[in-house]
NUFI-654369 format. One record per residue (C-alpha): residue number from 1; residue in one letter; x, y, z. Coordinates in steps of 0.2 Angstrom, whole numbers. Example, Ala and Ser with C-alpha at 12.3 -4.5 7.8 and 13.67 -1.06 7.14 Angstrom:
2
+-----+------+-------+-------+-------+
: seq : type :     u :     v :     w :
+-----+------+-------+-------+-------+
:   1 :    a :    62 :   -22 :    39 :
:   2 :    s :    68 :    -5 :    36 :
+-----+------+-------+-------+-------+
END
This chain:
315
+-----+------+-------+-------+-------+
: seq : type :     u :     v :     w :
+-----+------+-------+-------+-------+
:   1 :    x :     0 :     0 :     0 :
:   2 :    x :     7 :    19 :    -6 :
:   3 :    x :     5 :    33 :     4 :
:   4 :    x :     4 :    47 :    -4 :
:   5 :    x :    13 :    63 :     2 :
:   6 :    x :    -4 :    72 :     7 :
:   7 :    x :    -7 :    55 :    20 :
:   8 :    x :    12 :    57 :    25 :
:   9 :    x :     8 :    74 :    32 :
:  10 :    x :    -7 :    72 :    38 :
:  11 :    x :     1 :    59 :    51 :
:  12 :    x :    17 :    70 :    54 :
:  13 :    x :     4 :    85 :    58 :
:  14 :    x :    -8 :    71 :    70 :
:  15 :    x :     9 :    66 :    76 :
:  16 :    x :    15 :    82 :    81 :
:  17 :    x :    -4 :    88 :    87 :
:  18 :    x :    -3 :    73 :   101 :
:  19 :    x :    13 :    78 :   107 :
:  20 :    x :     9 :    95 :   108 :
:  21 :    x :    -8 :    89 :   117 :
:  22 :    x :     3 :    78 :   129 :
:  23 :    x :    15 :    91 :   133 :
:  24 :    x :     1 :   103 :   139 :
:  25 :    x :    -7 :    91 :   147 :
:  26 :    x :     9 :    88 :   157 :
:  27 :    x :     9 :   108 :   159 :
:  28 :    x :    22 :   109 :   151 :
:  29 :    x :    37 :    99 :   159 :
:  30 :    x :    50 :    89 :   151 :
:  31 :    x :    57 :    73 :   155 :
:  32 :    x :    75 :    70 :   153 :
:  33 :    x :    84 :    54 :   151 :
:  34 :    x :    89 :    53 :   168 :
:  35 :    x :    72 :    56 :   176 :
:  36 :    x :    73 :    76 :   179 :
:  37 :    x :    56 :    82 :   179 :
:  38 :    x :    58 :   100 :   173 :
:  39 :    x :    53 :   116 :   162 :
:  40 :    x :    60 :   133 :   161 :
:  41 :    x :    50 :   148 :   164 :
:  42 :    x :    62 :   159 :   159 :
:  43 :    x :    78 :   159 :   145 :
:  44 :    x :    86 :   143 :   137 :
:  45 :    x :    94 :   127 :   142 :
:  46 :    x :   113 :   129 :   138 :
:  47 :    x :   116 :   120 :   123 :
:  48 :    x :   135 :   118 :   131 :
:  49 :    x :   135 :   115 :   150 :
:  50 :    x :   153 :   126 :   158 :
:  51 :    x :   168 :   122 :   160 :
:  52 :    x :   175 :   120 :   179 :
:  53 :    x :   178 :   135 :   190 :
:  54 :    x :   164 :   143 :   187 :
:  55 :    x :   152 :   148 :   200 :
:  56 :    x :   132 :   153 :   202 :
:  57 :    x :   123 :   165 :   209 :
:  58 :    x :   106 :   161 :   213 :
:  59 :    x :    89 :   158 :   222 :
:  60 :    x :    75 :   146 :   225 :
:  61 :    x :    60 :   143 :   233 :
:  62 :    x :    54 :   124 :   237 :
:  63 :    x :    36 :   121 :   237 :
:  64 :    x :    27 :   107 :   246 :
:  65 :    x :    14 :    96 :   240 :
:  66 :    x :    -1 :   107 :   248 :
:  67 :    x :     8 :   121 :   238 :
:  68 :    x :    14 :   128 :   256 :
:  69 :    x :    32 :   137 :   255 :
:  70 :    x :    45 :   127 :   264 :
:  71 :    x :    60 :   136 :   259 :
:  72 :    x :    62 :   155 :   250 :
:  73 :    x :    79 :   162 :   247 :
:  74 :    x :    69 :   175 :   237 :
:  75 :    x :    66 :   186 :   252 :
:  76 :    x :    85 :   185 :   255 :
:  77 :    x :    94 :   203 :   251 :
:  78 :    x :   109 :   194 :   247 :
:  79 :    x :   111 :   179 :   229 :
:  80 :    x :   115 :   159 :   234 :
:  81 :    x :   133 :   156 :   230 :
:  82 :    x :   137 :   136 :   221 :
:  83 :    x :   151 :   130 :   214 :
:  84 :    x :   143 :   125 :   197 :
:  85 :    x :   142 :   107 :   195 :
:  86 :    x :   153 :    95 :   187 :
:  87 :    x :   143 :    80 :   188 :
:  88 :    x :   123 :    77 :   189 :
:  89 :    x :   124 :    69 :   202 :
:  90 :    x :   105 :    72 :   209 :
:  91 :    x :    90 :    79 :   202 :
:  92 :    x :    97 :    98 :   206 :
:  93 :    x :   112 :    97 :   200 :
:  94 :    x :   106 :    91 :   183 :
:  95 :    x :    94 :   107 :   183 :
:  96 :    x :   106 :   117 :   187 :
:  97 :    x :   118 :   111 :   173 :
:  98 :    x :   107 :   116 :   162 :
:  99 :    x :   106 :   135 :   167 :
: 100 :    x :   113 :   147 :   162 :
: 101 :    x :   111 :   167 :   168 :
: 102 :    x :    95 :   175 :   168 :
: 103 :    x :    87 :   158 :   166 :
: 104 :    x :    74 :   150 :   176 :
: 105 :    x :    70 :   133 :   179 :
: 106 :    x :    54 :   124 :   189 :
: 107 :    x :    58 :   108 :   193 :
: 108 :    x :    46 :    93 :   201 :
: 109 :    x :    54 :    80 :   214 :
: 110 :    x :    45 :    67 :   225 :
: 111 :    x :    46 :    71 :   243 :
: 112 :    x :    54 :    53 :   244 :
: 113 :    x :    70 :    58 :   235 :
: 114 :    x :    68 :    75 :   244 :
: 115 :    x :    69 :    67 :   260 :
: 116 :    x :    85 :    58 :   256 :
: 117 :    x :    96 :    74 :   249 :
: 118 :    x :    89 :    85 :   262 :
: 119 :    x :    86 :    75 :   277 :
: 120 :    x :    92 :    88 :   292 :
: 121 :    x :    78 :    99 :   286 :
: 122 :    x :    62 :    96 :   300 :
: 123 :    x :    48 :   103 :   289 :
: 124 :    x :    55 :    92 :   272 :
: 125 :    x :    57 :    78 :   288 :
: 126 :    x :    37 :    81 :   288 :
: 127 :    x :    32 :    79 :   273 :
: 128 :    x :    21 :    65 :   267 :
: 129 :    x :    29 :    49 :   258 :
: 130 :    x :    25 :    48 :   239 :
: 131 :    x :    20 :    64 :   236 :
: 132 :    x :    25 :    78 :   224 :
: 133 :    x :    36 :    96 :   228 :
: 134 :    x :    43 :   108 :   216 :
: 135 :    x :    58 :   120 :   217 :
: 136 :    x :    58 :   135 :   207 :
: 137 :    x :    78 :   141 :   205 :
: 138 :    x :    82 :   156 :   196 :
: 139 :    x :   102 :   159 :   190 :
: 140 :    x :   104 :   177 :   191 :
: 141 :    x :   122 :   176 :   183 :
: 142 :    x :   137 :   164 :   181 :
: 143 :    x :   152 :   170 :   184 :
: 144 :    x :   171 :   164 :   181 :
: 145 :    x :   182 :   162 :   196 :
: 146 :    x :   191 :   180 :   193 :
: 147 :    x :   174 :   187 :   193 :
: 148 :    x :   168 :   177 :   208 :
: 149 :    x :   182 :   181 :   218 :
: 150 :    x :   179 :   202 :   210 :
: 151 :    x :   160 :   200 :   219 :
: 152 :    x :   164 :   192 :   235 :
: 153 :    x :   176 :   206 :   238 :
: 154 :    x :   164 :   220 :   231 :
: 155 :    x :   151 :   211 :   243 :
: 156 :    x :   160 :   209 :   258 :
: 157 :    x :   164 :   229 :   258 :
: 158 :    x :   147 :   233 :   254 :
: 159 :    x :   140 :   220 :   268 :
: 160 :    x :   154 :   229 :   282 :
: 161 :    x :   150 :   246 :   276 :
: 162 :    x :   132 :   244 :   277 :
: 163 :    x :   132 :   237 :   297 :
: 164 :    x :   144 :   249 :   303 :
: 165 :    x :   135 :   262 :   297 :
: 166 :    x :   120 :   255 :   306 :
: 167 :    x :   132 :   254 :   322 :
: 168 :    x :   137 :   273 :   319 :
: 169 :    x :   121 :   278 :   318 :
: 170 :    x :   114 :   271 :   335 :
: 171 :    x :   131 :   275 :   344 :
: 172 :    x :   128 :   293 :   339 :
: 173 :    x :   110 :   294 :   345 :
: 174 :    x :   115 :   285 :   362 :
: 175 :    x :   130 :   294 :   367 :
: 176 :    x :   134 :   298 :   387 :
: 177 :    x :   137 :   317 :   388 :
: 178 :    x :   150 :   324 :   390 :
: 179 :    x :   161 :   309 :   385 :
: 180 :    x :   172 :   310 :   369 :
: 181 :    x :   164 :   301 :   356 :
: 182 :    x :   150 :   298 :   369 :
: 183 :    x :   162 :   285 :   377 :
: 184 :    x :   162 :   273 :   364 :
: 185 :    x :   178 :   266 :   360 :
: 186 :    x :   181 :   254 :   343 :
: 187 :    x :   191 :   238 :   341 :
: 188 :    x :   194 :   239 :   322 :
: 189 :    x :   200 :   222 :   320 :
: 190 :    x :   186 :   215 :   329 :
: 191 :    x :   175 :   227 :   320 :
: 192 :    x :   166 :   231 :   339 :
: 193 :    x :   162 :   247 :   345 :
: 194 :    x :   162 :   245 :   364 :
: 195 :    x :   158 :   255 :   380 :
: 196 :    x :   161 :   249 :   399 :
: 197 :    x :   152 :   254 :   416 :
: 198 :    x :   165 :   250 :   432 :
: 199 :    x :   159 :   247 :   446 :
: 200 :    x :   153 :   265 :   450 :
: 201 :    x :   145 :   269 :   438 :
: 202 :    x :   161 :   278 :   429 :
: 203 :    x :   163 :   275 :   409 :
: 204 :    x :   181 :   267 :   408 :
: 205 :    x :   187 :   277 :   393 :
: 206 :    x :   207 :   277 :   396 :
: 207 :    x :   211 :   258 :   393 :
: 208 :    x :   205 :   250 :   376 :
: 209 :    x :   199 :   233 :   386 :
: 210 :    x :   198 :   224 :   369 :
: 211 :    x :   214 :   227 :   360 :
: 212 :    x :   223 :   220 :   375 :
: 213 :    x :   225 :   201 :   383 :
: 214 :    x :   205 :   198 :   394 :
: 215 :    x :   205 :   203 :   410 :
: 216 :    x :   201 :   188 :   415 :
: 217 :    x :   216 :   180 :   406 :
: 218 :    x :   219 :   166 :   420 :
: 219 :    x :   199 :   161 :   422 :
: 220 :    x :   195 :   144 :   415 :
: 221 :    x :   177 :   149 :   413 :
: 222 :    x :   165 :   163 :   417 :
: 223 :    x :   147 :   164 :   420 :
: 224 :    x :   139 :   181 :   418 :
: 225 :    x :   121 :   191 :   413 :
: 226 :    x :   117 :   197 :   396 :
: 227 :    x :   103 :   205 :   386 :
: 228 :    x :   105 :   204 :   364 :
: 229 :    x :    97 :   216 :   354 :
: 230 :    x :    93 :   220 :   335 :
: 231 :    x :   100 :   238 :   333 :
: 232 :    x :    84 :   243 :   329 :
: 233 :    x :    81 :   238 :   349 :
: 234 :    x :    72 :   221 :   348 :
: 235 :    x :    75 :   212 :   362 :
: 236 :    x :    82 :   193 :   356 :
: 237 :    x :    90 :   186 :   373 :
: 238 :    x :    88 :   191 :   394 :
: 239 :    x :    97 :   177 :   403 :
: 240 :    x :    89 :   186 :   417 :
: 241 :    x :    70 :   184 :   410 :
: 242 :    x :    75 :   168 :   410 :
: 243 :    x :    80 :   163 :   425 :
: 244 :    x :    99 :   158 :   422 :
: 245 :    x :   116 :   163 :   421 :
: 246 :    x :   125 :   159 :   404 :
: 247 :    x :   143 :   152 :   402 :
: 248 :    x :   156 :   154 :   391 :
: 249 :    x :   171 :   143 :   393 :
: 250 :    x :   190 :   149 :   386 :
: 251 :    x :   196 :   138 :   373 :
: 252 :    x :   213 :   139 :   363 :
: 253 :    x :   207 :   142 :   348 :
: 254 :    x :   199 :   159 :   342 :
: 255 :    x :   183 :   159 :   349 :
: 256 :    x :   174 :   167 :   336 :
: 257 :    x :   179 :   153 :   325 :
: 258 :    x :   179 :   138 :   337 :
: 259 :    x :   166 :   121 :   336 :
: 260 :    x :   168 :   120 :   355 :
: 261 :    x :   158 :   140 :   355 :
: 262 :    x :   140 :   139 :   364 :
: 263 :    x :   132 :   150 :   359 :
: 264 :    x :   126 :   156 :   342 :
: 265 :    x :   130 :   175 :   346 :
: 266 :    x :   148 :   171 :   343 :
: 267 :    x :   154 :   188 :   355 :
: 268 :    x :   146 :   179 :   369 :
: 269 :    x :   159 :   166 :   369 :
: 270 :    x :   174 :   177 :   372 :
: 271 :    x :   169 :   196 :   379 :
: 272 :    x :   164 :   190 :   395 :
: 273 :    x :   182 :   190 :   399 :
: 274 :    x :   186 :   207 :   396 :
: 275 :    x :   173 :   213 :   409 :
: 276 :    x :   180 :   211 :   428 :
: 277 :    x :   167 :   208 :   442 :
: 278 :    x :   155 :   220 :   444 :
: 279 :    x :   156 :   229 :   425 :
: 280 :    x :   146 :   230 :   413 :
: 281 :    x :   150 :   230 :   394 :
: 282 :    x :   139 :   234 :   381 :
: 283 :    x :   147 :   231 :   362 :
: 284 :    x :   139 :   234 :   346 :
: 285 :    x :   146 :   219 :   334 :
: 286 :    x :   143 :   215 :   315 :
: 287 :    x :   136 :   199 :   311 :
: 288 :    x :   153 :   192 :   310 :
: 289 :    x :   153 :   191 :   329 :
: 290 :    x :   132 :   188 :   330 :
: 291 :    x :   121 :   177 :   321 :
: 292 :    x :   131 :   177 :   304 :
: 293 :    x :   126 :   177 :   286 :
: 294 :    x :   110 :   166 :   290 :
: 295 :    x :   102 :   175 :   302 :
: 296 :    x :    87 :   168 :   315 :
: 297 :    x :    71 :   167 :   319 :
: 298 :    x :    68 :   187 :   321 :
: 299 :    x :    84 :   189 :   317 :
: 300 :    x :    89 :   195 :   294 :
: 301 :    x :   106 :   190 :   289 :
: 302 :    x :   120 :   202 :   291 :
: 303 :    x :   111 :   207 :   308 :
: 304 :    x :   123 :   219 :   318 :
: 305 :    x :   118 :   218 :   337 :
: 306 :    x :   118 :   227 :   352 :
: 307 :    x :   124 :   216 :   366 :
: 308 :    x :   126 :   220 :   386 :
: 309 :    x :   134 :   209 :   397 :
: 310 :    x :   137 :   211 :   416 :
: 311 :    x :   138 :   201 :   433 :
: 312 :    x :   152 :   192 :   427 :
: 313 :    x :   159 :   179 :   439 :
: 314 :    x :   177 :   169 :   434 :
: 315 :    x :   178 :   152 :   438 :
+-----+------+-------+-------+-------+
END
């Protein structure tokens, strides 16, 4: 039996017709040989995934199967940094191989598989077995290492700038008078501004407590007070709301840095012993000495705080 060229495209157009029919059906998405369930709402997949050393800056939201938010970068004032991938090795990195700048990419992944690349998460922990979630990532640029390391620098001065002009502000607004500088005093490597009340009641402006050994240099430990704030005033800690003394033990290593620290306010760990019995120190820090790059609860990334500790007691 001949088919006749009108009958040949007649099935190439019924062909094409089902495919299209099945794609929208399937809103859309794309399935690729390894299983990546995917579409992009903005841009192109690369036709030629980079070379190594590159890096991406991007953000994502994960949505749950009830279509509740479980994660959204996308309120963050600062870009995800990833190396970009080398290797698909999951269902992410496969999308993100395929991403280029200004692209962006929804992708659907069971909660099953979820569970198992993001475990320590407790909402994903929660979720139901054998469902469906969807991340939406979007790659604002991909950058060469030269141009990475160009942006981490320009970032890191901006990001320094931005909370010490925050501390500047509140330390001109809540001077002592009569004080030079309203008695605040600044450890420039620490990035602190600082002020201590001795015993009575007197502003200690003549000794620069933070550039020198601790005061407490031969205590082991040291329990002591303390109230944390946002600079904008809101209250995040009072050991004396609740009921206890806090702790912080020396350690050989920089404290700032140390896995042994306690607490997540990084300061608390180590100016306690700069503060003899009976002073009280208050220090305005970056988030380098508070809550970090992350944040908290209550808490935005690149949070500068106001911190006041007192009835420190060596051990």
């Amino acid at each position: 039996m001949k088919i006749n060229a009108k009958q040949s495209n007649l099935a190439a157009y019924a062909f094409l017709l089902s495919m299209m029919l099945l794609w929208a059906c399937n809103g859309g998405f794309n399935t690729s040989e390894k299983g990546l369930v995917y579409k992009f709402t903005q841009g192109e997949p690369l036709k030629k995934p980079y070379g190594p050393h590159h890096f991406m800056l991007l953000n994502h939201m994960l949505i749950g199967p009830g279509g509740d938010t479980l994660e959204n970068s996308f309120k963050s004032d600062t870009l995800e940094e990833l190396p970009y991938p080398m290797q698909a090795k999951n269902e992410l990195l496969e999308a993100l191989m395929m991403m280029g700048s200004g692209t962006e990419m929804e992708v659907k992944i069971s909660t099953d598989s979820l569970k198992q690349k993001i475990g320590g998460s407790p909402l994903i922990g929660l979720l139901e077995s054998g469902k469906e979630a969807r991340f939406i990532i979007r790659v604002d640029r991909v950058l060469t290492a030269e141009d990475y390391d160009a942006y981490r620098n320009q970032k890191f001065l901006n990001r320094i700038m931005a909370e010490n002009m925050l501390i500047d502000d509140y330390a001109a607004k809540n001077g002592v008078a009569n004080l030079p500088d309203g008695g605040w005093l600044l450890d420039s490597t620490k990035m602190i501004k600082y002020r201590i009340k001795l015993k009575d009641g007197v502003y200690d402006i003549a000794h620069r407590r933070l550039e020198n050994a601790p005061s407490l240099k031969s205590a082991k430990a040291a329990s002591f007070h303390c109230e944390v704030y946002n600079i904008d005033g809101t209250l995040l800690v009072n050991s004396s709301m609740e009921g206890r003394l806090y702790r912080a033990e020396k350690v050989d290593t920089d404290p700032f840095e140390s896995a042994l620290a306690i607490y997540d306010v990084k300061c608390l760990n180590i100016l306690p012993f700069y503060l003899n019995a009976g002073e009280e120190g208050e220090f305005l820090v970056t988030s380098a000495s508070g809550y970090g790059n992350r944040g908290r609860a209550g808490v935005p990334p690149y949070a500068p705080l106001r911190v006041i500790i007192k009835s420190v007691t060596p051990e």
